[in-house]
MDAnalysis code that builds the backbone (N, CA, C; Angstrom):
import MDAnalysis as mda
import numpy as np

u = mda.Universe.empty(339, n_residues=113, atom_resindex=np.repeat(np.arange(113), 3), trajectory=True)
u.add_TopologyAttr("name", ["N", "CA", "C"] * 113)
u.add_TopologyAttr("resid", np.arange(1, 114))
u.add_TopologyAttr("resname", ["UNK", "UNK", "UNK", "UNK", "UNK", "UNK", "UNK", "UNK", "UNK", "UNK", "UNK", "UNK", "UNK", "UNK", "UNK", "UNK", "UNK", "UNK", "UNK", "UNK", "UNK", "UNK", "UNK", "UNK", "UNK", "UNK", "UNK", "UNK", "UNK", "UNK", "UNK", "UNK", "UNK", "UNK", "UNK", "UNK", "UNK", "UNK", "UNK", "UNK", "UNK", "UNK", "UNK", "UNK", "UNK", "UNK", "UNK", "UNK", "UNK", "UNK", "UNK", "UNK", "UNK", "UNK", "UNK", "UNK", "UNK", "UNK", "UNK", "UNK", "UNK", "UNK", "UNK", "UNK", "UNK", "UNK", "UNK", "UNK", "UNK", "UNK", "UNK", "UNK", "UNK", "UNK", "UNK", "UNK", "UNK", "UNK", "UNK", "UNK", "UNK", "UNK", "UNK", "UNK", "UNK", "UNK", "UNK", "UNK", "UNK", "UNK", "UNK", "UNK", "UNK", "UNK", "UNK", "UNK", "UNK", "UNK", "UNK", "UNK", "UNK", "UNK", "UNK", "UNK", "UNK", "UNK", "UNK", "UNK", "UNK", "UNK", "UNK", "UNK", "UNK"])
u.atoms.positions = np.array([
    [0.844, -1.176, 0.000],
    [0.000, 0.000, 0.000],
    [0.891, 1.240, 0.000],
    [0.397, 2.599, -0.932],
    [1.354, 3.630, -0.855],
    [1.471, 4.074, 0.264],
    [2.562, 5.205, 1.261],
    [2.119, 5.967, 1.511],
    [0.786, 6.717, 1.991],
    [0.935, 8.307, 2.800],
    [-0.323, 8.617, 2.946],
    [-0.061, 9.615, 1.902],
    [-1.615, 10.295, 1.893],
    [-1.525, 11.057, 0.732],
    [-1.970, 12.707, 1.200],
    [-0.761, 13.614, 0.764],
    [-1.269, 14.893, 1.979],
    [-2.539, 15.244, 1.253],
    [-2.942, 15.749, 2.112],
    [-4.411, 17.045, 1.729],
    [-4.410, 18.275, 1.354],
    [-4.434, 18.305, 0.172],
    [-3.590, 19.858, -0.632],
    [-5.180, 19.931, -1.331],
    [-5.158, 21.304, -0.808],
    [-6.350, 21.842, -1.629],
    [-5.926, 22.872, -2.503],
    [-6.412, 23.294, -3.886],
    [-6.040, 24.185, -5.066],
    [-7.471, 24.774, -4.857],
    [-7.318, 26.262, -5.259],
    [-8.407, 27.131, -5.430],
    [-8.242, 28.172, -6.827],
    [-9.112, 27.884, -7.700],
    [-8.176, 28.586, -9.416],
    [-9.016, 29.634, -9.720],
    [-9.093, 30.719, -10.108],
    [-10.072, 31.475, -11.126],
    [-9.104, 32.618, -11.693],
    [-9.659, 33.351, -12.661],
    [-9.425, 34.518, -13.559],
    [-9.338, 35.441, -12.123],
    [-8.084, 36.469, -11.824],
    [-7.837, 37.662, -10.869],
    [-6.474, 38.156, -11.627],
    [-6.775, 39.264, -11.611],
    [-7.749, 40.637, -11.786],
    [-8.774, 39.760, -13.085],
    [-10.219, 40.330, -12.581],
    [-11.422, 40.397, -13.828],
    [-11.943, 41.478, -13.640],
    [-12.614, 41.737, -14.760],
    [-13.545, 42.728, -14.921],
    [-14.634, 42.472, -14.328],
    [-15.022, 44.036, -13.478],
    [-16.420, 44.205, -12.393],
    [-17.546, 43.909, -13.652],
    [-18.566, 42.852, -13.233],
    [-19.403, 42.159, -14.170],
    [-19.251, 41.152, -14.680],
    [-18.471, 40.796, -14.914],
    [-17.918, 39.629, -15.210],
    [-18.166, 38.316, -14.575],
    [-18.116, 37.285, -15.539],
    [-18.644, 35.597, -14.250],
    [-17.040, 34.924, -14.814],
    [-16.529, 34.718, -13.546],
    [-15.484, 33.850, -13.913],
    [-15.398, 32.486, -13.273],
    [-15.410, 31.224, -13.744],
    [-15.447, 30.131, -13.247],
    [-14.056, 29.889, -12.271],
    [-14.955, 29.176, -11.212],
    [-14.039, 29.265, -9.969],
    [-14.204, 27.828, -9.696],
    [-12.554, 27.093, -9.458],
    [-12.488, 25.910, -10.223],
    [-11.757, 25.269, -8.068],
    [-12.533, 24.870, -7.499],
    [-12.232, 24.391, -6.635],
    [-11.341, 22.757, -6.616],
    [-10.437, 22.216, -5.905],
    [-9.301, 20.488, -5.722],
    [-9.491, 20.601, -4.820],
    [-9.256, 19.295, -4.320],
    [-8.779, 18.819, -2.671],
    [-8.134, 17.047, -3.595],
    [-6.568, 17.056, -2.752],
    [-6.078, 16.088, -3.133],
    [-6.445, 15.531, -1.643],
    [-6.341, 13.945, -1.852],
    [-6.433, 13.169, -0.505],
    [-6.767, 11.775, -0.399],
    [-6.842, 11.270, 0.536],
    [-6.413, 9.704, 0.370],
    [-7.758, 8.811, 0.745],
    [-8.422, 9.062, -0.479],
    [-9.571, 8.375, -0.234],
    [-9.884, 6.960, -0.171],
    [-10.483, 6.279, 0.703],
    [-10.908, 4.608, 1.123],
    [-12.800, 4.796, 1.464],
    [-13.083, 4.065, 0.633],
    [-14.655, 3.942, -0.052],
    [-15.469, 3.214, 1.311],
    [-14.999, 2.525, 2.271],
    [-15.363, 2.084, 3.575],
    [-15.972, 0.936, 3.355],
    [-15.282, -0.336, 1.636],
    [-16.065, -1.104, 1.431],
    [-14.647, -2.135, 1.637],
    [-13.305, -1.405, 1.798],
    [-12.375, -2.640, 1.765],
    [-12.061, -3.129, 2.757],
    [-11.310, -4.197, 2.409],
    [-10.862, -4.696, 3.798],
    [-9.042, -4.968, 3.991],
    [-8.456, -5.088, 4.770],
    [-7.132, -5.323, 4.705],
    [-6.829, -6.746, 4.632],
    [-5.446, -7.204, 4.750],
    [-5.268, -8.424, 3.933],
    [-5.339, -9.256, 5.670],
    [-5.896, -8.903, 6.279],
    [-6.716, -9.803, 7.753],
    [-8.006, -9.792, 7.526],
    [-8.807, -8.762, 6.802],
    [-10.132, -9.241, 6.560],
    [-11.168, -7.873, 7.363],
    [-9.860, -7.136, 7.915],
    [-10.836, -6.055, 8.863],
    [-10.939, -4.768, 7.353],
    [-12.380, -4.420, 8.082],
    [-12.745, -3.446, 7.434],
    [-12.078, -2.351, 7.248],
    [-11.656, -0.889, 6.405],
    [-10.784, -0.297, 6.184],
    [-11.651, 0.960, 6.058],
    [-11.765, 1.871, 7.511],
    [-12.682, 3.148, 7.898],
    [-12.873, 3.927, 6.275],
    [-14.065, 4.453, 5.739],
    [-14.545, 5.387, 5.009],
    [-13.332, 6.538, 5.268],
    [-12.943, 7.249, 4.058],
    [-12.492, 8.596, 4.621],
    [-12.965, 9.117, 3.072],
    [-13.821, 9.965, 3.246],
    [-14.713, 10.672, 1.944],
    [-14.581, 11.865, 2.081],
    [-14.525, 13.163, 1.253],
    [-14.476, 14.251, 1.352],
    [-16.278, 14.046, 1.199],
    [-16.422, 15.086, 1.941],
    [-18.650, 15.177, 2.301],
    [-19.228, 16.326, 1.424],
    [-18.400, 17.365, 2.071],
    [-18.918, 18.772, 1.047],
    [-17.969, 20.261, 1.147],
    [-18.399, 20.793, 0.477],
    [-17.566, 21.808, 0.042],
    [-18.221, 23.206, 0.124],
    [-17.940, 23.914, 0.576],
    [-18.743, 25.892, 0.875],
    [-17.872, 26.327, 0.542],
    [-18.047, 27.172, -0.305],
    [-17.226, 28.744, -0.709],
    [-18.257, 29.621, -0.573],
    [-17.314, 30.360, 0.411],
    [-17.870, 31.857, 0.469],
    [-16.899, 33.017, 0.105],
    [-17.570, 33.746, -0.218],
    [-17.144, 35.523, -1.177],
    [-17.291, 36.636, 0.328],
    [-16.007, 37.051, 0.989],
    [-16.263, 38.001, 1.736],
    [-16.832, 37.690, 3.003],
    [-16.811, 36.467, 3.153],
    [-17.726, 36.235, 3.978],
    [-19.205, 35.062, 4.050],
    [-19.254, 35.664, 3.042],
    [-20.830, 34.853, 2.457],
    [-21.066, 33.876, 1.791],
    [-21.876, 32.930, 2.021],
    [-21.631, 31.570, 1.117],
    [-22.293, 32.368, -0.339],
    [-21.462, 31.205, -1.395],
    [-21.538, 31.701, -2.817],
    [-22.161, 30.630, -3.363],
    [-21.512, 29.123, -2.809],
    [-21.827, 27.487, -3.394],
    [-21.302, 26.835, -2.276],
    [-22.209, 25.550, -2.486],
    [-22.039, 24.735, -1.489],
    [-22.337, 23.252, -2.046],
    [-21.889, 21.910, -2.019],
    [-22.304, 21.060, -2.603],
    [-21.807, 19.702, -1.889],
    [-22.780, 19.184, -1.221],
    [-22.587, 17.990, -0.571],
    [-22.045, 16.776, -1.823],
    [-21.319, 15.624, -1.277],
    [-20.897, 14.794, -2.207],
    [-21.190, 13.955, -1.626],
    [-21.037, 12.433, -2.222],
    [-21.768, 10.645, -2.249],
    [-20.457, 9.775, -2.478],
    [-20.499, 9.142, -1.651],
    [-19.421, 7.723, -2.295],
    [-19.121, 8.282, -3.938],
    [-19.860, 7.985, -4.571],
    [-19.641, 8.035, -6.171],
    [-19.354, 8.794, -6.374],
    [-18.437, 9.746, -5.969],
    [-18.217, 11.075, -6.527],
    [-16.506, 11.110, -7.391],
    [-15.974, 10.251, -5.975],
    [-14.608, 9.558, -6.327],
    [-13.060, 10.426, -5.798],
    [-12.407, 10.013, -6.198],
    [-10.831, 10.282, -5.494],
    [-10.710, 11.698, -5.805],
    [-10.070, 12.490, -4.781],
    [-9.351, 14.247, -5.446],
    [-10.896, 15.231, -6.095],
    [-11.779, 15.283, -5.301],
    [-12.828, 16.123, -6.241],
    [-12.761, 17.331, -6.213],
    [-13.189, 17.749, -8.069],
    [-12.484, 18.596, -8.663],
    [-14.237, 19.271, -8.975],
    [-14.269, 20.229, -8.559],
    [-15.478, 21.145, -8.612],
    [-15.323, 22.562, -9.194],
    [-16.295, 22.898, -9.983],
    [-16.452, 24.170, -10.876],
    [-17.680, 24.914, -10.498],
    [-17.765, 26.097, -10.407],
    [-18.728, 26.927, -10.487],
    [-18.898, 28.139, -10.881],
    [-19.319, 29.008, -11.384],
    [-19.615, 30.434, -12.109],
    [-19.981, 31.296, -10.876],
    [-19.403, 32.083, -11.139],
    [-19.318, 33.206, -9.762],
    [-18.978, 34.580, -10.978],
    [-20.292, 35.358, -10.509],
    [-19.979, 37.064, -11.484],
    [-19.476, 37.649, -9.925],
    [-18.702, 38.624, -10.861],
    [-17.597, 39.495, -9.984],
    [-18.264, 40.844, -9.875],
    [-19.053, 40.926, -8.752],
    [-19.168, 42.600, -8.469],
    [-18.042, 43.451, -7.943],
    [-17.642, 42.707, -7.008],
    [-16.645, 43.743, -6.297],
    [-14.826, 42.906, -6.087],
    [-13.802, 43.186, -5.715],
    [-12.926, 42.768, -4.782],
    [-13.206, 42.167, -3.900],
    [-12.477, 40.911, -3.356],
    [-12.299, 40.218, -2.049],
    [-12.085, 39.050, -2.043],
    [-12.421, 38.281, -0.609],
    [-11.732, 37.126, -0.762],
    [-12.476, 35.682, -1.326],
    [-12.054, 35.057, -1.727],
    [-12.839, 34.022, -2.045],
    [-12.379, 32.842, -1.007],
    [-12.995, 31.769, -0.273],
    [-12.414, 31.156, 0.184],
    [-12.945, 29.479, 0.323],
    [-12.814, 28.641, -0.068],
    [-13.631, 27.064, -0.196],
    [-13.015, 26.212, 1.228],
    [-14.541, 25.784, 1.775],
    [-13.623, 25.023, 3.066],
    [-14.123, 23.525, 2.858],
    [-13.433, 22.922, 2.530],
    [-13.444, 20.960, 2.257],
    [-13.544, 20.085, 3.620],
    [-14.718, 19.219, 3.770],
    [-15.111, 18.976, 5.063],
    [-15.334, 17.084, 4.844],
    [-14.636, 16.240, 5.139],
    [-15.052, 14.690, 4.956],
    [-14.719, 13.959, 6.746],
    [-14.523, 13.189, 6.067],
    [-14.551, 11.557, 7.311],
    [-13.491, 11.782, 8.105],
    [-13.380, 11.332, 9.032],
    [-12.651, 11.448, 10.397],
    [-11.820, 12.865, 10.754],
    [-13.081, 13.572, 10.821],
    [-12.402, 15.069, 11.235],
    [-12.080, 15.898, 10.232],
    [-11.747, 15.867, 8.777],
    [-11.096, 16.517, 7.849],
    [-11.572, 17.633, 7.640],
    [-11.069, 18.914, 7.897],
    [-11.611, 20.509, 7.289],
    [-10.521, 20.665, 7.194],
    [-10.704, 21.230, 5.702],
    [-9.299, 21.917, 4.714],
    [-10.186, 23.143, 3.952],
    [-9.251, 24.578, 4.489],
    [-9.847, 26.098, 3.869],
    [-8.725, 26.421, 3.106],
    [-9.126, 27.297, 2.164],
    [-8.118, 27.299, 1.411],
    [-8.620, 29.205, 1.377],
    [-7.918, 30.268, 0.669],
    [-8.273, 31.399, 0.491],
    [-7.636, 31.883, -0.332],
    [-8.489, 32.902, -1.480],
    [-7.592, 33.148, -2.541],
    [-8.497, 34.813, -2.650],
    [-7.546, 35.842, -2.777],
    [-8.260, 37.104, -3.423],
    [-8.845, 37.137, -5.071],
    [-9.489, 38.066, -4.929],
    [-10.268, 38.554, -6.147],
    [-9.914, 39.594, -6.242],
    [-9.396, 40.016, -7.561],
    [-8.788, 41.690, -7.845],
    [-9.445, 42.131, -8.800],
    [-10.411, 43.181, -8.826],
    [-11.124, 43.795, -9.494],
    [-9.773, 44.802, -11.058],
    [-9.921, 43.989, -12.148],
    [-8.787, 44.709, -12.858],
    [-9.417, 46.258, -13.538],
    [-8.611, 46.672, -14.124],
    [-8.259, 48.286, -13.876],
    [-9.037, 48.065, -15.532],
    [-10.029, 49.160, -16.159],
    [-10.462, 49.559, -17.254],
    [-9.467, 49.770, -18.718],
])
């Protein structure tokens, strides 16, 4: 069996954009997912560790939020459209199985005319 696998979260979009503008905001979380269906080579069961769901909030405020299912699968890689009124922060917090919250924070720069 590898290794563990760290928990690196990526947070991507277009900064500086133009005020009005929708720029897709491309949320990762790497991590070492086990489906809670295996077993080890004794036969014991091998704990679930699932990423559950994901909130980004703008400034403060939730923007998206999206619970996830077994089937969703290893490292999930999530997109969403977010229009840009103003400057600030964007920030996605990744929440799964045995305790896991991973925030990540990235600015938004309103670019110049």
């Amino acid at each position: 069996m590898a290794g563990p696998v760290a928990h690196r979260a990526v947070l991507q979009f277009q900064s500086p954009a133009p005020q009005g503008s929708v720029v897709e905001v491309h949320a990762i979380i790497r991590h070492p997912m086990e489906s809670g269906f295996r077993r080890t080579e004794r036969g014991e069961l091998i704990a679930a560790n699932l990423i559950r769901r994901l909130v980004c909030r703008f400034n403060g405020k939730e923007v998206f939020r999206a619970d996830l299912h077994p089937g969703m699968g290893a490292d999930p890689s999530i997109r969403f459209p977010f229009r840009v009124e103003q400057a600030g922060d964007m920030e996605c917090e990744w929440h799964g199985d045995q305790g896991l919250t991973r925030t990540i924070k990235r600015a938004l720069v309103i670019s110049q005319p």
